[in-house]
C-alpha positions, -999 to 999 in steps of 0.1 A, spaced: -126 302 161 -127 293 200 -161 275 193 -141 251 169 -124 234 201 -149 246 229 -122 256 253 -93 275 252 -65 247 255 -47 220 233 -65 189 240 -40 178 272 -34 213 286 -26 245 276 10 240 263 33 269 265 68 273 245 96 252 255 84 244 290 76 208 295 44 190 292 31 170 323 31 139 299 69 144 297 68 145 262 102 149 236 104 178 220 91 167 191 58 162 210 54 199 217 34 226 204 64 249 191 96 232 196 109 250 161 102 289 180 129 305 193 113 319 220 80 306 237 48 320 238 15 319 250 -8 304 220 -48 322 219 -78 306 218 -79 309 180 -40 295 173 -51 261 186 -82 264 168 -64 271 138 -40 243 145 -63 214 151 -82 222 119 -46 218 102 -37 191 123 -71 172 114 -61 185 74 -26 170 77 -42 135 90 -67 132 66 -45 138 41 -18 110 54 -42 79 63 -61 92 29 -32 96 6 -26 60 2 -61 44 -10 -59 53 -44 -27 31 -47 -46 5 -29 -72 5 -49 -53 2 -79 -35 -28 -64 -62 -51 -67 -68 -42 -102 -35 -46 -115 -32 -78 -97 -64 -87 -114 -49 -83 -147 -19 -100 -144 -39 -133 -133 -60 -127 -165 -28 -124 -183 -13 -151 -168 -40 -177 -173 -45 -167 -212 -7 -179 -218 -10 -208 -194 -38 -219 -214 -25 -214 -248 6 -232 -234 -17 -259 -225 -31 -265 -262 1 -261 -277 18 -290 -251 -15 -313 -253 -12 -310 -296 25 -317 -293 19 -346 -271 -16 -354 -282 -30 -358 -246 -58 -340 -231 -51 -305 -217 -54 -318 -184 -25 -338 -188 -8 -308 -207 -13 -289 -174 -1 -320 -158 29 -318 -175 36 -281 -173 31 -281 -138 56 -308 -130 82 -293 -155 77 -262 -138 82 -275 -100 113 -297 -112 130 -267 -126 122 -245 -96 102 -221 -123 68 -202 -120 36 -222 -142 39 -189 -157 71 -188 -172 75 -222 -183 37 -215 -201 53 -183 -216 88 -206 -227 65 -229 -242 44 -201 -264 75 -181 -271 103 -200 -281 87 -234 -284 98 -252 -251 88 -286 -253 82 -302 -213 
């Protein structure tokens, strides 16, 4: 287990118990601040605790990409979502009005601003409970 870190010290010195580092590290910093009494660590304790230190850290900067890469997708399909209703919003305002869609959108867009409301949710007004801009 020695051969794991090539030496027989935590990287930074060979940290004993309770006694201070020369970094002047808290507590927290320490090898052991949880042990009630210090002690000398072997060669194959640090060994065995960079290999769960190196563990922990993959873990922690790896344990948040599958959310991240299920952010994009989701925000994928919510544009998608969002532009189907926008668009049937916009046939439904340009047959009411009988103008072209880009005038429909026009007119969405400006009802939408003037009411301090999302595209969106005047689109989904207009295809669910007939909103008429």
């Amino acid at each position: 287990m020695a051969a794991l870190l090539g030496h027989c010290h935590w990287p930074g010195g060979g940290w004993r118990g309770r006694d201070p580092d020369a970094a002047g590290r808290p507590d927290h910093w320490r090898l052991e601040p949880l042990l009630a009494e210090p002690r000398d660590w072997s060669c194959e304790d640090i060994a065995v605790a960079g290999v769960l230190a190196n563990a922990a850290t993959s873990y922690v900067v790896n344990a948040s990409k599958p959310r991240q890469q299920e952010q994009p997708s989701e925000q994928l399909q919510q544009a998608l979502e969002s532009r189907i209703i926008i668009e049937q919003a916009k046939g439904i305002t340009a047959q009411q009005h009988t103008i072209s869609v880009d005038q429909a959108y026009q007119l969405m867009r400006g009802y939408a601003r003037n009411n301090n409301a999302s595209l969106r949710g005047v689109a989904e007004a207009i295809v669910a409970v007939g909103l008429q801009v």
